[in-house]
ROLUM-134980 format. One record per residue: residue in three letters; x, y, z of N, C-alpha, C, CB in turn; residue number from 1. Coordinates in steps of 0.02 Angstrom, whole numbers. Each point is the difference from the previous one (the first is absolute). Glycine has a CB too. Layout:
  type     nc1     nc2     nc3    cac1    cac2    cac3     cc1     cc2     cc3    cbc1    cbc2    cbc3  seq
   ALA       X       Y       Z       X       Y       Z       X       Y       Z       X       Y       Z  NUM
...
END
This chain:
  type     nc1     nc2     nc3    cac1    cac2    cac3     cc1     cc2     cc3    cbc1    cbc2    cbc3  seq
   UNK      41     -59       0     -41      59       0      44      63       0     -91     -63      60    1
   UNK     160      53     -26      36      80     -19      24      23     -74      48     -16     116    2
   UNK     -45     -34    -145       4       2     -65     -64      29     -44      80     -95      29    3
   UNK    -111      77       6     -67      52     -44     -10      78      53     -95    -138     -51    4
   UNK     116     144     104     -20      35      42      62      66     -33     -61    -105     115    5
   UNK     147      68    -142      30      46      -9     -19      21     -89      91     -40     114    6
   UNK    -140      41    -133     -11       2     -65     -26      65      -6     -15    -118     -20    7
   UNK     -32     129      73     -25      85       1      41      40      -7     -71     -13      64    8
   UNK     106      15     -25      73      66      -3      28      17     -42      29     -25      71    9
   UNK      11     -53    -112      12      13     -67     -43       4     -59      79     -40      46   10
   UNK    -155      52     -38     -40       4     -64     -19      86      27     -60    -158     -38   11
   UNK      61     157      85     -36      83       4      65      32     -20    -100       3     111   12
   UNK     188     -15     -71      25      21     -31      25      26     -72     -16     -41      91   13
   UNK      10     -16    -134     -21      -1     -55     -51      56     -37      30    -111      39   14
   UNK     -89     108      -6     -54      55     -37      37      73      19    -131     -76      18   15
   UNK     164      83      38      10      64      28      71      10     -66     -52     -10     168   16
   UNK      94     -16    -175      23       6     -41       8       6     -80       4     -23      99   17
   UNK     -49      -6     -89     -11      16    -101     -64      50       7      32    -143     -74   18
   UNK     -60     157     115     -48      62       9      42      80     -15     -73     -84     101   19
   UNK     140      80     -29      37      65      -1      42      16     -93      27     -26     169   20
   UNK      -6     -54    -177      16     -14     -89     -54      60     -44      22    -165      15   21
   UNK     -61     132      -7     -83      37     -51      21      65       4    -119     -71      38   22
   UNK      98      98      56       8      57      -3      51      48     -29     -55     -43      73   23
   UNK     125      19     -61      36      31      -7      15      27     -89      26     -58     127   24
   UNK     -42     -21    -156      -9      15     -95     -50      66       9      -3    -149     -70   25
   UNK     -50     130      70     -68      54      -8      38      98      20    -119    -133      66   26
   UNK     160     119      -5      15      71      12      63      17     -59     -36      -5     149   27
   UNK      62     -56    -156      26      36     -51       2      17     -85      38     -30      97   28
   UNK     -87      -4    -108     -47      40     -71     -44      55      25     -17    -114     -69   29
   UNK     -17     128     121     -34      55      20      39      42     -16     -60     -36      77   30
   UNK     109      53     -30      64      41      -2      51      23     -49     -19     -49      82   31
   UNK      -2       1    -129      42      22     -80     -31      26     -49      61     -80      10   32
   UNK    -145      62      17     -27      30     -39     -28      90      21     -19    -141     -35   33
   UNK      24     138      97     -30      84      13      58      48      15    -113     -40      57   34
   UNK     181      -8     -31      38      50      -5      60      -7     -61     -35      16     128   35
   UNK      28     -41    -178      35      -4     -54      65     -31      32     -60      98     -71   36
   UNK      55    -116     118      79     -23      36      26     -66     -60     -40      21     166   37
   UNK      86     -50    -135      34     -51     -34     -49     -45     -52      81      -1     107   38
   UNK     -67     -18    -141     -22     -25     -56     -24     -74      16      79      80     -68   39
   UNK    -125    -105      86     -24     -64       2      -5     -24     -59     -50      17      88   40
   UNK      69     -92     -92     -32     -70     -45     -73     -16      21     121     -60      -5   41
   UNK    -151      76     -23    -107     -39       9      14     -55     -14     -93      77     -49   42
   UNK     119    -114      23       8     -75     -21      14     -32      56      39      16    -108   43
   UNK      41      17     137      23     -47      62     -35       0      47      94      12     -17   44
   UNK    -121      44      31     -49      30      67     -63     -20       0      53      98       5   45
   UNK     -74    -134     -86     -54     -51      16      -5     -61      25     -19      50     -64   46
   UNK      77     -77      28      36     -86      12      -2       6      75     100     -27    -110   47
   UNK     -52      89     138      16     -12      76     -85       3      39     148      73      -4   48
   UNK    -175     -35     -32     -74      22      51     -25     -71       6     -47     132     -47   49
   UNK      55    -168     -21     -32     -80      -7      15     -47      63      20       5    -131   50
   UNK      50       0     113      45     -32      45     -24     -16      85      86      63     -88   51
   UNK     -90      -1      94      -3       8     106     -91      -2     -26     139     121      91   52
   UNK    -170    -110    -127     -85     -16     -20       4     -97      14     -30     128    -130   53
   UNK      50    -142      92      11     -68       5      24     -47      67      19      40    -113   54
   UNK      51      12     140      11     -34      82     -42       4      52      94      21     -18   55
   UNK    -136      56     -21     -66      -4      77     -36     -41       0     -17      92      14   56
   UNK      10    -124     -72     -70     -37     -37      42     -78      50     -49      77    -181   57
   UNK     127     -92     157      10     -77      30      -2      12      77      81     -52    -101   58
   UNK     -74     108     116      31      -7      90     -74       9      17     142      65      29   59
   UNK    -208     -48     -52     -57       2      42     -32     -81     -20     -21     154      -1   60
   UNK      57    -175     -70     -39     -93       8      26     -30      49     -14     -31    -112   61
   UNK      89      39     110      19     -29      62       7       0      87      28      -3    -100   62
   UNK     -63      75      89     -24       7      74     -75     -40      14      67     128       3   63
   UNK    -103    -100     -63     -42     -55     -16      -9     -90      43      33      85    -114   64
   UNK      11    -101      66       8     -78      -5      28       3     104      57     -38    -189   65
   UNK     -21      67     204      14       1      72     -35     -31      39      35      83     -14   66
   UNK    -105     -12     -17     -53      10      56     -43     -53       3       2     113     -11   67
   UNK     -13    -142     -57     -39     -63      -9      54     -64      21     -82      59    -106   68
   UNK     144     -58      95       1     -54      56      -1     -13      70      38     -10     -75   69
   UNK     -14      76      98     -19      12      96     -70     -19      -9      78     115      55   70
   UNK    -116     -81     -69     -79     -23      -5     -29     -74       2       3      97     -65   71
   UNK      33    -136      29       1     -80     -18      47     -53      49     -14      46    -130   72
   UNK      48     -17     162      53      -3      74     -63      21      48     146      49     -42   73
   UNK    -163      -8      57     -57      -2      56     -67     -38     -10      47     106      24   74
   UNK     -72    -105     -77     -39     -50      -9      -5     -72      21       4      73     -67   75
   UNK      66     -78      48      13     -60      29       2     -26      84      54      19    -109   76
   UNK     -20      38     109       0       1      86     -61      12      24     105      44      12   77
   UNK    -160     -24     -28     -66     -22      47     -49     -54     -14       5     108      20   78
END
Protein backbone atom coordinates (compact mmCIF):
# COMPACT_ATOMS: atom_id res chain seq x y z
CA UNK A 1 0.00 0.00 0.00
CA UNK A 2 2.98 2.66 0.30
CA UNK A 3 3.61 2.15 -3.05
CA UNK A 4 0.35 3.41 -4.12
CA UNK A 5 0.18 5.79 -1.16
CA UNK A 6 3.74 7.29 -2.55
CA UNK A 7 2.17 7.78 -6.00
CA UNK A 8 0.19 10.99 -5.04
CA UNK A 9 3.17 13.15 -4.46
CA UNK A 10 4.78 12.20 -7.45
CA UNK A 11 1.59 12.59 -9.76
CA UNK A 12 0.52 15.96 -8.20
CA UNK A 13 4.08 16.77 -8.42
CA UNK A 14 4.03 16.14 -11.83
CA UNK A 15 0.77 18.31 -12.64
CA UNK A 16 2.36 21.17 -10.59
CA UNK A 17 5.09 20.98 -12.86
CA UNK A 18 4.12 20.85 -16.28
CA UNK A 19 1.33 23.36 -15.15
CA UNK A 20 4.24 26.19 -14.01
CA UNK A 21 5.81 24.62 -17.81
CA UNK A 22 2.30 25.90 -19.56
CA UNK A 23 2.47 28.88 -17.65
CA UNK A 24 5.59 29.99 -18.15
CA UNK A 25 5.40 29.24 -22.40
CA UNK A 26 1.98 31.25 -22.37
CA UNK A 27 3.86 34.36 -20.51
CA UNK A 28 6.16 34.20 -22.87
CA UNK A 29 4.28 34.65 -26.20
CA UNK A 30 2.04 37.14 -24.27
CA UNK A 31 5.08 39.13 -23.67
CA UNK A 32 6.53 39.08 -27.19
CA UNK A 33 3.68 39.84 -28.42
CA UNK A 34 2.63 43.26 -26.50
CA UNK A 35 5.90 44.25 -25.78
CA UNK A 36 7.66 43.53 -29.07
CA UNK A 37 10.44 42.09 -26.77
CA UNK A 38 12.56 39.17 -28.05
CA UNK A 39 11.43 37.41 -30.88
CA UNK A 40 9.54 34.14 -30.17
CA UNK A 41 9.19 30.77 -32.32
CA UNK A 42 4.99 29.98 -32.29
CA UNK A 43 5.93 26.65 -33.50
CA UNK A 44 8.29 25.71 -30.56
CA UNK A 45 6.05 27.44 -27.99
CA UNK A 46 3.30 25.29 -29.31
CA UNK A 47 5.08 21.81 -29.28
CA UNK A 48 6.32 22.95 -25.69
CA UNK A 49 2.61 24.20 -24.62
CA UNK A 50 1.62 20.46 -25.99
CA UNK A 51 4.22 18.98 -24.19
CA UNK A 52 3.60 20.06 -20.26
CA UNK A 53 -0.55 19.92 -21.89
CA UNK A 54 0.16 16.33 -22.27
CA UNK A 55 2.26 15.77 -18.77
CA UNK A 56 -0.73 17.30 -16.96
CA UNK A 57 -3.00 15.11 -18.86
CA UNK A 58 -0.40 11.71 -17.74
CA UNK A 59 0.32 12.91 -14.09
CA UNK A 60 -3.62 13.48 -13.39
CA UNK A 61 -4.33 9.58 -15.04
CA UNK A 62 -1.93 8.56 -12.85
CA UNK A 63 -2.95 10.15 -9.86
CA UNK A 64 -6.02 8.80 -11.09
CA UNK A 65 -5.16 5.11 -11.30
CA UNK A 66 -3.60 5.77 -7.47
CA UNK A 67 -6.76 6.77 -6.21
CA UNK A 68 -8.61 3.88 -7.68
CA UNK A 69 -6.28 1.53 -6.36
CA UNK A 70 -6.20 2.83 -2.58
CA UNK A 71 -9.95 2.67 -3.14
CA UNK A 72 -9.78 -1.19 -4.18
CA UNK A 73 -7.10 -1.72 -1.08
CA UNK A 74 -9.84 -0.53 1.30
CA UNK A 75 -12.46 -2.25 -0.13
CA UNK A 76 -10.90 -5.00 0.49
CA UNK A 77 -10.18 -4.36 3.89
CA UNK A 78 -13.81 -4.16 4.98
Amino acid sequence: MSSITSSFPVALAGIRHNLNGLSEVSQQVAHASVDGAEAVDHAVSAVQALEYSNGVDASAAALKRANEALGSVFDALV
